[in-house]
C-alpha positions in Angstrom: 18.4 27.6 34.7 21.4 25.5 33.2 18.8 23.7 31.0 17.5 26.8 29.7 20.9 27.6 27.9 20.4 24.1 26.4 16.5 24.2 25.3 16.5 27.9 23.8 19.5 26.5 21.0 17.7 23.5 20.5 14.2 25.1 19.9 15.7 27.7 17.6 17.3 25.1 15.6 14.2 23.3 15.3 12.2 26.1 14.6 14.7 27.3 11.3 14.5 23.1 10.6 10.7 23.6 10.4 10.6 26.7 8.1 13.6 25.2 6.0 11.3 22.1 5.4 8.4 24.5 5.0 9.7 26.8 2.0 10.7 23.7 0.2 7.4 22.2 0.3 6.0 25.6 -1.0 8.7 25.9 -3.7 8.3 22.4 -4.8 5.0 22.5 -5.9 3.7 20.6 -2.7 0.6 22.8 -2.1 -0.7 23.8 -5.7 -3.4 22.0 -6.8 -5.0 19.8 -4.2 -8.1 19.1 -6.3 -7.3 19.1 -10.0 -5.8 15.8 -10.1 -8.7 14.3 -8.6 -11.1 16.2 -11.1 -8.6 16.2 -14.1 -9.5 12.3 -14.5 -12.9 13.6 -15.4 -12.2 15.4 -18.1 -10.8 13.7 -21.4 -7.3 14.5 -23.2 -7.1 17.7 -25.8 -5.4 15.3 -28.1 -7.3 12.8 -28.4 -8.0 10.8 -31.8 -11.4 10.6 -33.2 -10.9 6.8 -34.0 -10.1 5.9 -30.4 -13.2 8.5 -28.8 -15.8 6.2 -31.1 -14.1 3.1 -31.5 -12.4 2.8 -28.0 -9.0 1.9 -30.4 -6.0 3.9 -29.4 -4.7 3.0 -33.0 -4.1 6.5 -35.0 -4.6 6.6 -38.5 -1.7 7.3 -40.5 -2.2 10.6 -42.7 -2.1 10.5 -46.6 0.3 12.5 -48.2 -0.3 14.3 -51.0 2.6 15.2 -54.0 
């Protein structure tokens, strides 16, 4: 019965560790998108430049600028 008045504490505290641990996983971002990064290697930048989607150059052309 003595270790009773020991275990309860101990499992209480280890319970309010897990759900401590648990909120900042979900708060950090840890369980958002599982699959996008895997997918989003797929898919090709919004920015690109036209030069380096035919030529394979990631040189950008400088603009011309008009008085």
């Amino acid at each position: 019965m003595d270790s009773l008045y020991f275990l309860i504490p101990v499992s209480i505290v280890l319970v309010a560790l897990v759900i401590a641990i648990f909120l900042w996983a979900v708060r950090s971002g840890q369980f958002d998108d599982l699959e996008g990064p895997g997918h989003s290697i797929l898919y090709e930048e919004e920015q690109a430049d036209v030069t380096e989607a035919t030529t394979g150059s990631s040189k950008k052309v400088p603009e011309k600028k008009t008085p």
